[in-house]
C-alpha positions as CSV (number, residue, x, y, z in Angstrom):
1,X,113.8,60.8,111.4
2,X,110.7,58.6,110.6
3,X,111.8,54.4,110.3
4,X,108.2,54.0,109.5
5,X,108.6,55.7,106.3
6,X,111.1,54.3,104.5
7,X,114.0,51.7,105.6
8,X,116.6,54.2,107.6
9,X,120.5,53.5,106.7
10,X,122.8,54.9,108.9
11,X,126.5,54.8,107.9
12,X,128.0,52.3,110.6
13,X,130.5,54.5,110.4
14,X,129.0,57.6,112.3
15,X,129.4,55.3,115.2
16,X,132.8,54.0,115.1
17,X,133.8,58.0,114.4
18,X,132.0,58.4,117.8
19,X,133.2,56.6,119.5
20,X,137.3,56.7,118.1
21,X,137.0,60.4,119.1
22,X,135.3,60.5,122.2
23,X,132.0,63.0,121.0
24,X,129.8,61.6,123.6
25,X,132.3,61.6,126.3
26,X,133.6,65.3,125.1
27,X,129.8,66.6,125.3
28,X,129.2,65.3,128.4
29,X,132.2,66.9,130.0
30,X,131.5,70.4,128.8
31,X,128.4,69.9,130.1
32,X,129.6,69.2,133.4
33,X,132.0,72.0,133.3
34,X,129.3,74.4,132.5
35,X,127.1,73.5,135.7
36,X,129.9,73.9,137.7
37,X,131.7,77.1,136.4
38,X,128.4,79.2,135.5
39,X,130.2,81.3,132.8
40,X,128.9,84.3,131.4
41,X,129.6,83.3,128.1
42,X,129.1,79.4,127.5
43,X,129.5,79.7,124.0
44,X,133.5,81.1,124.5
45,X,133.5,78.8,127.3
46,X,133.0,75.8,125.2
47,X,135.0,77.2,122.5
48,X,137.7,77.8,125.1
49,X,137.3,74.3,126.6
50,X,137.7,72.5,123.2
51,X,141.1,74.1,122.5
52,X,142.5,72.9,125.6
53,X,142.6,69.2,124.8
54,X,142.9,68.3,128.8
55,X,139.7,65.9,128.8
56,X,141.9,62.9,129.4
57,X,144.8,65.1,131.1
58,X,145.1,63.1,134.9
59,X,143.4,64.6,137.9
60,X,144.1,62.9,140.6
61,X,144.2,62.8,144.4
62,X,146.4,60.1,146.3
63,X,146.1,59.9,149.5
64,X,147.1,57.7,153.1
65,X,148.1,57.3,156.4
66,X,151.3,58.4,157.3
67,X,154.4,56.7,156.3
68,X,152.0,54.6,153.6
69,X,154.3,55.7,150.3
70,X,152.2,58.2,149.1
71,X,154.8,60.8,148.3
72,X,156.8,58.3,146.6
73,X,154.5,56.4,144.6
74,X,153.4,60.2,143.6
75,X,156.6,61.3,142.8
76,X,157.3,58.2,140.4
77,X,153.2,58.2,138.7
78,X,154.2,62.1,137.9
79,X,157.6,60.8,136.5
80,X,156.1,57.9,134.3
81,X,152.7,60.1,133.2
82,X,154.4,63.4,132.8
83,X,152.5,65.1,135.2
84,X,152.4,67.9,137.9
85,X,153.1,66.6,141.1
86,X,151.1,68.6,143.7
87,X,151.4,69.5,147.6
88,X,150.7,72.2,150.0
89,X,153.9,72.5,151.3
90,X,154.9,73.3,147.2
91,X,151.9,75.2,146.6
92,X,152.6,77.9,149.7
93,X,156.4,78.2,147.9
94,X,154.5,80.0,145.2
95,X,154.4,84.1,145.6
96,X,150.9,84.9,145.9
97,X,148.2,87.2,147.7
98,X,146.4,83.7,148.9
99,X,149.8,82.3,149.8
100,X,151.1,85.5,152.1
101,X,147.5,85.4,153.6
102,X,148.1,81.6,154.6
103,X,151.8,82.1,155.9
104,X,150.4,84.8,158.3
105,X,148.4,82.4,159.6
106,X,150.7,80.0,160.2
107,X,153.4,82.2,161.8
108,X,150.6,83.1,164.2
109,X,149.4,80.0,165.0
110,X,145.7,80.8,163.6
111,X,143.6,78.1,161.9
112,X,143.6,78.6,157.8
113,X,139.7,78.1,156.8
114,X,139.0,75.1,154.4
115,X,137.9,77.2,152.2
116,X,141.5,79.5,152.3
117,X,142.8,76.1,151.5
118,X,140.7,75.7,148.5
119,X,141.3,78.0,146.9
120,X,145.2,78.1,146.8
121,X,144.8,74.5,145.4
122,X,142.3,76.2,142.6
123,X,145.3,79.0,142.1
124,X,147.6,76.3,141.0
125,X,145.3,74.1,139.4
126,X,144.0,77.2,136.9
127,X,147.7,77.7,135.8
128,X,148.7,76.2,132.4
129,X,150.9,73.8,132.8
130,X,148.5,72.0,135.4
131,X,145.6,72.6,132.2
132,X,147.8,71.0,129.9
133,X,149.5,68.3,131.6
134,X,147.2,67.4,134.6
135,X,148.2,66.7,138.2
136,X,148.6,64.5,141.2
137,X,147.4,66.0,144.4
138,X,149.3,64.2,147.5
139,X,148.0,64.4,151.3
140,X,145.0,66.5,150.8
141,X,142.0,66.4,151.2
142,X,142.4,65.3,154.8
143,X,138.9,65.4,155.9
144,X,135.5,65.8,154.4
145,X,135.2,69.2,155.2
146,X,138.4,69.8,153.3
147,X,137.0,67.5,150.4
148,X,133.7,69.8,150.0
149,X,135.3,72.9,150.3
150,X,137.0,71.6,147.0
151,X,134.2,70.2,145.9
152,X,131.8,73.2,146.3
153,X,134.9,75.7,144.2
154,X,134.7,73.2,141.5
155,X,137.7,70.5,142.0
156,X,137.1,67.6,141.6
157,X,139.8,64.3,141.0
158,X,139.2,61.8,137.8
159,X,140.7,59.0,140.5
160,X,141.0,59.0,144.1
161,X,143.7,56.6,145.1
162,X,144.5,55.8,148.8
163,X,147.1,53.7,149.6
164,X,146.4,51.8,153.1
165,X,148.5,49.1,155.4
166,X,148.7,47.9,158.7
167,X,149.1,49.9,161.5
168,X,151.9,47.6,162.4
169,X,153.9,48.0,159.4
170,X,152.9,52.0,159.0
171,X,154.6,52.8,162.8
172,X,157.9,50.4,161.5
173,X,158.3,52.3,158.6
174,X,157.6,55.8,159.8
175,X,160.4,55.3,162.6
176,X,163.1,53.9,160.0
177,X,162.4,57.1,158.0
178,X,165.1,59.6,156.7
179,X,165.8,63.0,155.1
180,X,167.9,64.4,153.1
181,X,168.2,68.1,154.2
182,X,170.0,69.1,151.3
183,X,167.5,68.1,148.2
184,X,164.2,67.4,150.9
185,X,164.6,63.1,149.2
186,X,162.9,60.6,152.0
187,X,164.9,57.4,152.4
188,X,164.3,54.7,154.6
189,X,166.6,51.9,157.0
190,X,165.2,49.3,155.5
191,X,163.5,49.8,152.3
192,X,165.1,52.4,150.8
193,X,168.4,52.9,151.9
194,X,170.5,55.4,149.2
195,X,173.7,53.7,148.0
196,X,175.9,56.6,148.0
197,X,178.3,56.8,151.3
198,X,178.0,61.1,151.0
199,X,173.8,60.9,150.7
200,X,174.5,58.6,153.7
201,X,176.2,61.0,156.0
202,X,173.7,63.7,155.3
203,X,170.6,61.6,156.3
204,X,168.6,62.6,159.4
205,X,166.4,61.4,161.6
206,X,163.2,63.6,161.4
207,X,161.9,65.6,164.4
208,X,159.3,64.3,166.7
209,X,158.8,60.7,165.1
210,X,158.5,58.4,167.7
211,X,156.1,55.4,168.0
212,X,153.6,57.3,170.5
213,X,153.3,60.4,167.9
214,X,152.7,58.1,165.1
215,X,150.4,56.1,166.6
216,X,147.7,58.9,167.8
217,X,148.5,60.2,163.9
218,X,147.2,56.8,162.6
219,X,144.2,56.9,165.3
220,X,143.3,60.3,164.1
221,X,143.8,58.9,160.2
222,X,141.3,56.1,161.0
223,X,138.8,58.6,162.9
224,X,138.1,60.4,159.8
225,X,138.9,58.6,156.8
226,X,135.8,57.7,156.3
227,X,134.5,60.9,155.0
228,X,136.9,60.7,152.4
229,X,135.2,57.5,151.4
230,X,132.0,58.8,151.5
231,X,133.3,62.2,149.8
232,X,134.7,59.9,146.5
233,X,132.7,57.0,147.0
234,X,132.4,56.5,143.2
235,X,136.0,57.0,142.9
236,X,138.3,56.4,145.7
237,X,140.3,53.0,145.2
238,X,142.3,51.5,147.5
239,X,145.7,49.9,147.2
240,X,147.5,47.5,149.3
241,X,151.0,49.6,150.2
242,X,152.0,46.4,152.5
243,X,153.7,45.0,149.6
244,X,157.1,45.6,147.1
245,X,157.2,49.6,145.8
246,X,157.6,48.6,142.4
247,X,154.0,46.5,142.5
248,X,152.3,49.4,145.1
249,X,153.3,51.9,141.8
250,X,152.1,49.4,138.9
251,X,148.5,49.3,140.6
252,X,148.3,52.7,141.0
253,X,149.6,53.4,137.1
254,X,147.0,50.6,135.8
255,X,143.8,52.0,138.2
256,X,145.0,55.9,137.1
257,X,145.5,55.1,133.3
258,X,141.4,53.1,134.1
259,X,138.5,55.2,132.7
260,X,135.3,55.3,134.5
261,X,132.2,54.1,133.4
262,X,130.6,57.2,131.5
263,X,126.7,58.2,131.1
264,X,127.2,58.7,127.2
265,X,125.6,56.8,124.6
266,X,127.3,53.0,123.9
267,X,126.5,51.0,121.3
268,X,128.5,47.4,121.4
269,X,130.1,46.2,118.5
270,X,130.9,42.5,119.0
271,X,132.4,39.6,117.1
272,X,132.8,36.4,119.1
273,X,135.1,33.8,117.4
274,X,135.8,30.4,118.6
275,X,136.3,26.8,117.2
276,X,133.1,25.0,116.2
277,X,131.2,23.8,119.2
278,X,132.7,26.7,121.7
279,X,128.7,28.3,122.2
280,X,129.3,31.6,120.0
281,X,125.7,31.3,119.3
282,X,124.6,30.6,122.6
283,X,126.9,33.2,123.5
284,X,125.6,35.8,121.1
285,X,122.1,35.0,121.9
286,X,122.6,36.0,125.4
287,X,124.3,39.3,124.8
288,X,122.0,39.9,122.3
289,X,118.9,39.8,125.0
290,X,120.8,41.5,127.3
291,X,121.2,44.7,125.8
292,X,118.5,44.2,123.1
293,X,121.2,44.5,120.5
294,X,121.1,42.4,117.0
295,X,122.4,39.1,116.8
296,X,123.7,38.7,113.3
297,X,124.4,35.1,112.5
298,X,127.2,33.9,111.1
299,X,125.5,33.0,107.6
300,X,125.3,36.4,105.8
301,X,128.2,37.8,103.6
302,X,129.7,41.0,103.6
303,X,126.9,42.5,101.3
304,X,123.9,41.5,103.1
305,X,125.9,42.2,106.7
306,X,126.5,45.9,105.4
307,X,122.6,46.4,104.2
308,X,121.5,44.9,108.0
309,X,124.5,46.9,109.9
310,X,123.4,50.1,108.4
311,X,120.0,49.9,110.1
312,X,118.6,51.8,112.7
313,X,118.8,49.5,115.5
314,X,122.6,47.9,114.8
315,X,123.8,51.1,114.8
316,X,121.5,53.4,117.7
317,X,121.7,49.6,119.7
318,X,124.7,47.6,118.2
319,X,125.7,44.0,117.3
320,X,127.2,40.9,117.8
321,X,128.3,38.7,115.2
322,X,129.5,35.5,115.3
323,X,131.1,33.1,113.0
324,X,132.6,35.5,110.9
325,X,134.8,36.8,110.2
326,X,136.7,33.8,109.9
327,X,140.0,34.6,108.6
328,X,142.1,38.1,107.9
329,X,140.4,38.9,104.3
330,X,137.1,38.5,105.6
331,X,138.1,40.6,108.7
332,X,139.8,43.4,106.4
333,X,136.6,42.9,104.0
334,X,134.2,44.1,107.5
335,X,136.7,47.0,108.0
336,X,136.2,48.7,104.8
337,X,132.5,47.9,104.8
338,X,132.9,50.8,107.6
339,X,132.4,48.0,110.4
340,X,134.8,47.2,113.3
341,X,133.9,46.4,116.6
342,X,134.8,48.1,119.9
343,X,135.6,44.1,121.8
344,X,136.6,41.3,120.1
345,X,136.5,37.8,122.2
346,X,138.0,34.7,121.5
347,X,136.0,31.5,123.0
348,X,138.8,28.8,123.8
349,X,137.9,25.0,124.0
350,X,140.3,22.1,124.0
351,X,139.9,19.7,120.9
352,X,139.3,17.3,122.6
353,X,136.3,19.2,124.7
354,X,135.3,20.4,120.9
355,X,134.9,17.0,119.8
356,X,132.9,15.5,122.6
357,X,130.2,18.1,122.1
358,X,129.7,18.0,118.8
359,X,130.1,14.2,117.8
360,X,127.7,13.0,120.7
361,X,124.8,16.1,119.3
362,X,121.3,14.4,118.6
363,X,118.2,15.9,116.4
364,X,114.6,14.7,117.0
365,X,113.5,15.0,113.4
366,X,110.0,14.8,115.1
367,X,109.8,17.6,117.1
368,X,113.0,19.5,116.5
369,X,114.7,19.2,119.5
370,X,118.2,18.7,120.6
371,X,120.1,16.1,122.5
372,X,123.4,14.9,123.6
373,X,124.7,11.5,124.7
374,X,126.1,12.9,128.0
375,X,124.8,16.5,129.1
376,X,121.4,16.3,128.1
377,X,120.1,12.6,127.1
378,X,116.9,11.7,125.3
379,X,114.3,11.0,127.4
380,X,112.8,8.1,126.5
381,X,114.3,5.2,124.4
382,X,111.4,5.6,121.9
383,X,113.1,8.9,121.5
384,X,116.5,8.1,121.2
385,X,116.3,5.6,118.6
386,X,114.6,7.6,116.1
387,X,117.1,11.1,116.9
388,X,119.5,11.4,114.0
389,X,123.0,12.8,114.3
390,X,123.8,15.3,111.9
391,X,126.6,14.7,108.9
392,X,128.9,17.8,109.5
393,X,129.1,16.8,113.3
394,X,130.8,13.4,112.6
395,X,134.6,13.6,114.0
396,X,136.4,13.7,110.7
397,X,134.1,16.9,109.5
398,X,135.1,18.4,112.9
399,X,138.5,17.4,113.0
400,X,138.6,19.4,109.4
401,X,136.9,22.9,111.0
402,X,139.2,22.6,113.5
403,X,142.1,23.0,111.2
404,X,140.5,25.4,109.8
405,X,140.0,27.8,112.8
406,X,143.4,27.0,114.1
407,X,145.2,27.9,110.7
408,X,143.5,31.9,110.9
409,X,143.1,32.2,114.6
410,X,146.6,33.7,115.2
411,X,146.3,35.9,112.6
412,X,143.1,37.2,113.6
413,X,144.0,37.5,117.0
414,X,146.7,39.7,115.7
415,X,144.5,41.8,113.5
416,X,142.4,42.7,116.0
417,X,144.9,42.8,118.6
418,X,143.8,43.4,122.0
419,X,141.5,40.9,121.9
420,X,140.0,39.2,125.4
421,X,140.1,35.4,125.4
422,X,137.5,33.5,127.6
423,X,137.6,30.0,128.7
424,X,134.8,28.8,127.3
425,X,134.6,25.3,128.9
426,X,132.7,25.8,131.1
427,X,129.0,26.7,132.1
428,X,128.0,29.0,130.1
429,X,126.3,31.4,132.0
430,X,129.7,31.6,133.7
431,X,131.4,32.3,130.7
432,X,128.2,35.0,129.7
433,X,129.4,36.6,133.3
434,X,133.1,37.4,132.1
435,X,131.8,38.5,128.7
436,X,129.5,40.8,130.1
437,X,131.9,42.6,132.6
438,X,134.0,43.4,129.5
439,X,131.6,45.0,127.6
440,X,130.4,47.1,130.2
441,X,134.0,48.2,131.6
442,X,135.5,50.6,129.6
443,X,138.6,50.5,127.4
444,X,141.9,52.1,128.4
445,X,143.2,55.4,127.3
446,X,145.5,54.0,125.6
447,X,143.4,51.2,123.7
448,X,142.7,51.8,120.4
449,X,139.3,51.0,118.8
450,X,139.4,48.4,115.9
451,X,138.9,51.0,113.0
């Protein structure tokens, strides 16, 4: 495709389809499959892969010190996410020649190779319920020898999560610690003590938990948990398990339900609203530099916005508009002109902020520059006195706009609901900051895309 040519129109909708479906992302992870499996075929492979639907499926390794929650929080994410909840000791139950080969090694007290290891966890993982649903891995890897023996058969976690705590509170809780011996349930003294009097009188202490064991198991944690870091640095995350169950379990949810920034193509689609005087233009400006994408200003209507969106650069570079829309049939007008944007931001500035910007603006009908009264005064009192101050900013024509925005701002917001608001009173390479870390952080599974 030549631009030089003839003017290039590209249906803004080829990107929003793009994007709603996940192409890039989808392309990108067969592609990664394929380097790691080697198939014979990579045709059926891809063909294979496609009818799976498990891109977004969870993969995920959560891991700790002793006593931190990690079988608990795992046990409820796997509840909530209707997922497989994975451990070795679960993982051996299964009848299998890898399995028999690791029980013989226990009952003789031999060491089972990483790589024995690895390989039982790639038994399960292959099986179809795992393929379909996704997992949660608990307690393992260990070490970062145990982490690239998985890495180097092909495993590898969407999300590491390790939850951490003082060694303090990690020897209290692991000595309050109970189990069930009849369904294998941990309870604790003091946390999570089970109301029924019969689960009571079943609950034992377990063997070998005393404060010297669990302290030289924390030392040996700390030794090498750092190669676990190092193994997932682009993925680990750590939460805080010093701190109420229900919020340890809410953190993990929101970081494993997170996507990670991905290497595929990303075009932003952005409409900034705000009243009059809340720096959409300033705003738009910026991101517009940024990422060299077009700034579309706010006075073009829907025809002359679908002949400039349909170009080459909007849609291989993307846009941000401001100004418009600037209520609901405007907004539904842009959506079946094929055009909805992947973030919508909402500028908020008190009135009262509103009006002291505008109503105090100055224009040098000399040499064209701006002023205000109090962030950034005429120079010289030559200069003041001939500055003019332009009609539409007196107070009553701003009072009036403000009416305006605030009679279609809630419906907007629910149009394009979730939206991100931004307190734009302030400096606004501040507020630039915040915008920016939006754009570039990706949206959540479950968000849907504004088409």
């Amino acid at each position: 495709m030549d631009a030089t040519k003839k003017p290039l129109r590209i249906s803004p909708e080829l990107g929003v389809y793009a994007e709603k479906h996940g192409i890039f992302q989808t392309l990108q992870k067969m592609l990664q499959c394929l380097l790691v499996d080697k198939p014979m075929d990579p045709i059926q492979y891809m063909i294979d892969h496609l009818k799976n639907e498990n891109d977004e499926v969870p993969r995920v390794f959560l891991l700790g010190p002793p006593a931190s929650g990690k079988f608990t929080i795992a046990k409820l994410l796997c509840d909530k996410i209707s997922t497989n909840f994975l451990t070795l000791d679960n993982m051996l139950a299964s009848k299998s020649v890898i399995s028999n080969k690791i029980q013989k090694l226990n009952i003789h007290n031999k060491e089972i190779p990483n790589t024995l290891w690895a390989k039982l966890i790639l038994e399960r993982l292959s099986k179809t319920d795992c393929i379909k649903r996704g997992w949660v891995l608990v307690d393992y890897p260990k070490t970062r020898e145990q982490a690239i023996a998985l890495q180097e058969i092909g495993i590898a976690p969407e999300h590491v999560v390790i939850l951490d705590a003082p060694d303090t509170v990690l020897i209290e809780r692991n000595l309050g610690k109970r189990i069930d011996m009849t369904t294998g349930e941990i309870y604790h003294t003091t946390f999570n003590w089970p109301t029924s009097s019969k689960i009571q009188s079943r609950l034992i202490k377990p063997k070998g938990i005393t404060e010297e064991k669990t302290a030289k198991q924390l030392l040996e944690y700390r030794r090498v948990s750092h190669g676990i870091l190092n193994s997932y640095s682009k993925k680990y995350h750590i939460v805080n398990a010093d701190q109420p169950c229900i919020d340890v379990f809410s953190q993990v949810l929101s970081h494993v339900q997170s996507r990670h920034r991905s290497n595929a193509p990303y075009t932003p689609r952005i409409i900034l609203h705000g009243p009059p005087g809340s720096g959409r233009s300033l705003q738009a400006s910026l991101i517009a530099e940024k990422y060299k994408i077009v700034n579309v200003p706010d006075v073009m209507v829907i025809k002359c916005m679908s002949q400039r969106l349909c170009k080459l650069d909007c849609s291989t570079q993307g846009w941000v508009i401001h100004g418009f829309p600037q209520d609901v049939n405007q907004a539904e007008m842009l959506k079946d002109a094929g055009m909805s944007p992947n973030r919508v931001f909402f500028l908020d500035v008190p009135d009262d902020a509103v009006i002291e910007r505008l109503t105090l603006r100055l224009l040098d009908p000399v040499t064209g520059e701006r002023y205000h009264s109090i962030y950034k005064p005429a120079p010289t009192m030559e200069v003041y006195s001939r500055c003019k101050i332009n009609p539409k900013d007196s107070e009553e024509n701003v009072q009036n706009a403000l009416e305006v925005y605030h009679a279609n701002v809630k419906d907007l917001e629910q149009f394009y609901n979730p939206v991100s608001h931004v307190n734009a009173d302030q400096d606004p390479y501040t507020v630039f900051e915040y915008i920016e870390s939006c754009v570039v952080k990706p949206l959540s599974k479950h968000t849907n895309v504004f088409a």
